[in-house]
C-alpha positions in Angstrom: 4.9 128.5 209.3 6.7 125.6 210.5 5.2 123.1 207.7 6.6 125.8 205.2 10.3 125.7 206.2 10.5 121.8 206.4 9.4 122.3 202.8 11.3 124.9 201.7 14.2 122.4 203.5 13.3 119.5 201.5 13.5 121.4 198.3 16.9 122.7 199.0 18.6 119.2 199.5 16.8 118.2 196.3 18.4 121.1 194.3 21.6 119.8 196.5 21.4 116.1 195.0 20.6 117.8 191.3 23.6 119.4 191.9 25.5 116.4 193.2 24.5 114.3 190.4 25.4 116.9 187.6 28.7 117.4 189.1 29.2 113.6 189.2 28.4 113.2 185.2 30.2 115.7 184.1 33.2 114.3 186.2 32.6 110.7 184.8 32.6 112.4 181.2 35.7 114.1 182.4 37.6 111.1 183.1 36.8 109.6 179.6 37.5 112.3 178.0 40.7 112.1 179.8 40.7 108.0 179.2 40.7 108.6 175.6 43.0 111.4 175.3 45.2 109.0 177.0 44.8 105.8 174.0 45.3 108.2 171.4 48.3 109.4 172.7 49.5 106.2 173.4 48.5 105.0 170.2 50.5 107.9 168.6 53.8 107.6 170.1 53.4 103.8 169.5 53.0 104.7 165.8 55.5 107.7 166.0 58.2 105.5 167.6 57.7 102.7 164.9 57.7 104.9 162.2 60.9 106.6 163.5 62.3 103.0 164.2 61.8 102.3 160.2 63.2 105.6 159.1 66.6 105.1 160.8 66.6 101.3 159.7 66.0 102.7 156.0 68.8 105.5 156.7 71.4 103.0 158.0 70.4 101.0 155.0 70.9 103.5 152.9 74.4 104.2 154.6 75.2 100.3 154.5 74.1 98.9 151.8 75.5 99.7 148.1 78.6 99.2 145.7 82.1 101.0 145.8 84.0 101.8 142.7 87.3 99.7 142.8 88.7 101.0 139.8 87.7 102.8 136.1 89.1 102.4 133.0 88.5 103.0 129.3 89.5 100.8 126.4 91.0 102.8 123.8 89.8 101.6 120.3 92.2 99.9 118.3 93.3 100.7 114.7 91.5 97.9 113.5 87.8 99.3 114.7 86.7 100.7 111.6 83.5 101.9 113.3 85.2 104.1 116.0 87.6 106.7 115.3 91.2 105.4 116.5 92.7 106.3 119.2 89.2 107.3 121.5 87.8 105.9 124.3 85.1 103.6 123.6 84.0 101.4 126.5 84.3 102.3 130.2 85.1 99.5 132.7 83.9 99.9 136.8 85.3 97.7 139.0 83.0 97.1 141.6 82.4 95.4 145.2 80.2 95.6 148.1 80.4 98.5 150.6 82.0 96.9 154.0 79.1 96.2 156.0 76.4 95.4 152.8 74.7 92.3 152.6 74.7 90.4 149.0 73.8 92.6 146.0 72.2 91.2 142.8 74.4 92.9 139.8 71.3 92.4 138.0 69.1 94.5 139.6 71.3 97.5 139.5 70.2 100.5 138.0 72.9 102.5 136.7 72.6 106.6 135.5 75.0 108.4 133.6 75.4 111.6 132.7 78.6 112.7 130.2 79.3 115.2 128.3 76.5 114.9 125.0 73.4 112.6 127.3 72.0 111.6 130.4 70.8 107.8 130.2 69.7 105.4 132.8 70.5 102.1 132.0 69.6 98.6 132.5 71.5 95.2 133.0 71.6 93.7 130.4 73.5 90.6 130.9 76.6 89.1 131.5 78.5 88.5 128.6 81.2 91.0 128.2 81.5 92.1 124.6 78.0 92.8 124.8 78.6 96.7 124.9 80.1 96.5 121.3 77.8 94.7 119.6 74.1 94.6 121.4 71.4 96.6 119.7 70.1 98.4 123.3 74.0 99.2 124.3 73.4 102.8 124.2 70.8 102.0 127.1 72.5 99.3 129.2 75.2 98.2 130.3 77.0 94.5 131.0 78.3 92.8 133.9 80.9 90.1 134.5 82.2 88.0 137.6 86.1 90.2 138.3 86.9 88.1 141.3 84.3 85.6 143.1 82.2 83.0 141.8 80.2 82.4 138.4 76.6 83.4 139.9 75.0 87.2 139.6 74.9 87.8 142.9 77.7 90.2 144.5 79.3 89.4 147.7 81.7 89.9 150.4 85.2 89.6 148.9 84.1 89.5 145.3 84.2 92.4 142.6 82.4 92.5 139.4 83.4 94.4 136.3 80.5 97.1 134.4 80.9 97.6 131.2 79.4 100.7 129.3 79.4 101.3 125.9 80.4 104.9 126.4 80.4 105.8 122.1 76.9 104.4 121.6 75.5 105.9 125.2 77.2 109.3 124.1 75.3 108.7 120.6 72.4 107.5 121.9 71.9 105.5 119.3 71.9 101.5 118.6 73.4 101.7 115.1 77.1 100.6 116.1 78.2 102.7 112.7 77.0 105.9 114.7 79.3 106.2 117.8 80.4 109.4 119.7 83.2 108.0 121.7 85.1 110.0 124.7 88.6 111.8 124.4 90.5 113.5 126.7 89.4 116.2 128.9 85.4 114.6 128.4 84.0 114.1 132.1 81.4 111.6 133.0 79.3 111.4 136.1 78.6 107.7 136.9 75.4 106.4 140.1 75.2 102.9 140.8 71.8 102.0 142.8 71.6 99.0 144.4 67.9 97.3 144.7 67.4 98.5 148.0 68.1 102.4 147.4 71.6 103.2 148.3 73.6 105.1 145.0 77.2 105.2 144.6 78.4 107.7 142.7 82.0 108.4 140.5 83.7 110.9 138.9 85.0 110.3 135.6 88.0 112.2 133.9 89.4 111.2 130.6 93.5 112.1 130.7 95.5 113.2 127.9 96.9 109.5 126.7 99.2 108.2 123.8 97.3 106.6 120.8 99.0 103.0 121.5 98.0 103.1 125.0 94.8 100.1 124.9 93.5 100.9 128.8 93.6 104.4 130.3 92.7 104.8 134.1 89.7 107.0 134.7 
């Protein structure tokens, strides 16, 4: 009887040190569980905070960066332009310069859109000479640039102003024959965005005013 309850005994502290060692595993797999729960958290807000870092860097880009519109003006075609009807608006003029904060901006990687009253065209650069508008055979999708105050380079920058020019009559058209214009008169409102390479538009508002027939500019 007494053989029988040492055994008995032993058995019980075996089932004890099952026990012990089943408990022990399942807290080992616990604490990597817990240990790798832990990296990919970390890992996560690493990637969350970088991402969120890039996003306000892009935003204050986007705020920063870009063009302003100085000043707009249309030339008023002369009696001697037998190709346009006398006394409309044929070419718009933006006077443009970097936003206060921007860093340089190349004029030639601007993408301009416009939207008037017969189209909506995006145009191109298209290069710097500035009676291009009148005569090139792709001014009804692209526009001109030209240094207004700075040096003699493409490249916009702090304290300098460029001029656009848009063939408004051959965008309005949209059509490359120069003998098939539909130039702007009064009243006819144009929508103008200026992108920059790195994303940031401008936008302006266009009005054409009631104007004499010998006036040559007209503020926009």
């Amino acid at each position: 009887m007494h053989l029988l309850c040492r055994e008995e005994s032993a058995g019980g502290s075996g089932r004890r040190g099952q026990v012990g060692i089943g408990t022990l595993v399942v807290f080992i797999a616990m604490v990597l569980v817990a240990a790798v729960a832990a990296g990919v958290l970390i890992n996560t807000a690493a990637f969350l905070q970088a991402t969120a870092e890039d996003a306000g860097k892009e935003s204050v880009d986007r705020v920063v960066d870009g063009v302003e519109v100085v000043t707009a003006a249309g030339h008023v075609t002369p009696d001697a332009n037998d190709n346009v009807e006398n006394g409309t608006v044929e070419t718009v003029r933006l006077w443009i310069r970097p936003r206060p904060a921007a860093g340089d901006i190349d004029v030639s990687e601007l993408s301009v859109k416009w939207v008037g009253e017969h189209q909506a065209k995006s145009l191109s650069f298209s290069g710097s000479d500035p009676t291009a508008p009148s005569t090139a055979a792709d001014a009804h999708r692209s526009f001109n640039a030209s240094v207004g105050i700075g040096d003699s380079d493409a490249i916009l920058e702090t304290g300098e102003e460029f001029v656009l020019y848009l063939n408004a009559s051959q965008i309005e058209s949209a059509d490359a024959d120069p003998t098939n214009r539909r130039p702007l008169r009064p009243d006819d409102r144009i929508t103008v965005e200026i992108t920059v390479a790195g994303g940031s538009t401008s936008t302006v508002y266009l009005s054409v005013p009631d104007y004499t027939d010998d006036t040559s500019y007209v503020r926009l």
